[in-house]
C-alpha positions in Angstrom: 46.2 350.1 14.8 47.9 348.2 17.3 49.7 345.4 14.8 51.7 348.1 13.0 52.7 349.9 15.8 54.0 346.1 17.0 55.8 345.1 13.6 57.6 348.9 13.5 58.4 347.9 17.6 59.3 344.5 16.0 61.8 345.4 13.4 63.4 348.2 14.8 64.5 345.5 17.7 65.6 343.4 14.9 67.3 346.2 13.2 68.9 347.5 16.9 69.9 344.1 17.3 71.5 343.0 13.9 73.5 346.3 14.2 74.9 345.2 17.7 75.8 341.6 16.3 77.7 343.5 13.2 79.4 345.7 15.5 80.9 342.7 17.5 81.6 341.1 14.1 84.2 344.1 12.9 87.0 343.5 15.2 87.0 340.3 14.1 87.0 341.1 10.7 89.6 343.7 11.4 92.0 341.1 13.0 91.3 338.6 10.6 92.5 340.8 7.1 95.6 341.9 9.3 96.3 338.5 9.7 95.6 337.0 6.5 91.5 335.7 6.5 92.7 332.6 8.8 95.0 330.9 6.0 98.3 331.8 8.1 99.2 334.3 5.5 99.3 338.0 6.4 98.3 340.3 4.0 101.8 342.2 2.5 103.2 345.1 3.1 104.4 347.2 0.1 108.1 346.2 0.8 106.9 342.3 0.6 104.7 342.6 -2.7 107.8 344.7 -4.2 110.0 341.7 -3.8 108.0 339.2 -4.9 107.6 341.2 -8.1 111.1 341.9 -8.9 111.5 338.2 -8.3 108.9 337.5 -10.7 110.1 339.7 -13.2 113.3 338.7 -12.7 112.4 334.8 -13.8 110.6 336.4 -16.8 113.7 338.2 -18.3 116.1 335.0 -17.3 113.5 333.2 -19.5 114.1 335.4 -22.0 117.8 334.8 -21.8 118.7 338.5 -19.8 122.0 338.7 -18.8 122.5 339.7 -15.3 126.3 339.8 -15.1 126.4 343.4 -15.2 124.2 344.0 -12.4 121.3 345.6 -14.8 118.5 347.3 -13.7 115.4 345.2 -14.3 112.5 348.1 -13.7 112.5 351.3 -13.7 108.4 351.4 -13.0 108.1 347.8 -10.8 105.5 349.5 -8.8 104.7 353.0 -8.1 107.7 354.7 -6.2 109.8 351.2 -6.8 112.5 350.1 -8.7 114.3 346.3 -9.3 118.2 346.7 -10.0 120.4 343.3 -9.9 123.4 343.9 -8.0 126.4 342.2 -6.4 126.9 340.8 -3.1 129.1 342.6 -2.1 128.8 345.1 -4.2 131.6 345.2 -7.2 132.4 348.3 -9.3 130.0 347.3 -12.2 127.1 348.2 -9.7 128.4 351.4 -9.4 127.9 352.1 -12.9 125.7 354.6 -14.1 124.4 352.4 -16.7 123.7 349.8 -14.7 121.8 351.3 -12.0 117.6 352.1 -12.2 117.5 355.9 -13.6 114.0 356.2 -11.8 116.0 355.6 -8.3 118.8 357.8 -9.4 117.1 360.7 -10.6 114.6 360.8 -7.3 111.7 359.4 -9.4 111.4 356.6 -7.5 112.0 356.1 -3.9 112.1 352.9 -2.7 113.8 349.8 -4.6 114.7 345.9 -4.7 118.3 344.6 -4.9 118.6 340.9 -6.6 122.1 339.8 -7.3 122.6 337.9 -10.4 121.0 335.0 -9.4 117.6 336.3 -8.1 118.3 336.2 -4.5 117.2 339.1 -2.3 120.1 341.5 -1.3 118.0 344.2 0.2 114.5 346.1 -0.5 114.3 349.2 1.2 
């Protein structure tokens, strides 16, 4: 009677104790997926993983010979509430065009967008 009475003692310490260890684990398990699993990269934010998408995309359609003189816009749907417009730095009246500007961003479908000029450099991603 006495030996299961000691292994239910014996594994709820080891249970009691294994939960304590885990709960001293967390913070740093917390700290290390805001600061990027100890590879020096930090996890992105949904501004950074926009940008590197338009950029991306941006390569793809100059690939496939996409003129950017016009200051197109390159997604309408980049991500959800994004758009990727190519623009001019500083802005010329082309990228004032109605044409030339993301419809999604225009018509309050999408909120947030990436501006690349023609050559795929980062003008702004708000």
């Amino acid at each position: 009677m006495r030996r299961p009475i000691l292994l239910l003692v014996f594994f709820m310490a080891l249970i009691f104790v294994g939960a304590k260890c885990a709960k001293k684990e967390t913070p740093q398990l917390e700290e290390e997926i805001r600061g990027g699993f100890g590879n020096g990269e930090a996890l992105k934010t949904d501004q950074d993983k926009a940008v590197a998408l338009a950029q991306a995309l941006y390569e793809e359609k100059r690939k496939e010979g996409m003129k950017f003189e016009n200051g197109p816009c390159l997604s309408n749907d980049l991500m959800p509430d994004w758009v990727a417009d190519i623009a001019h730095y500083p802005r010329q009246k082309v990228d004032d065009l109605a044409e030339n500007q993301c419809s999604a961003f225009r018509e309050g479908k999408a909120h947030h967008f990436v501006e690349l000029d023609p050559e795929g450099n980062l003008i702004r991603a708000n």
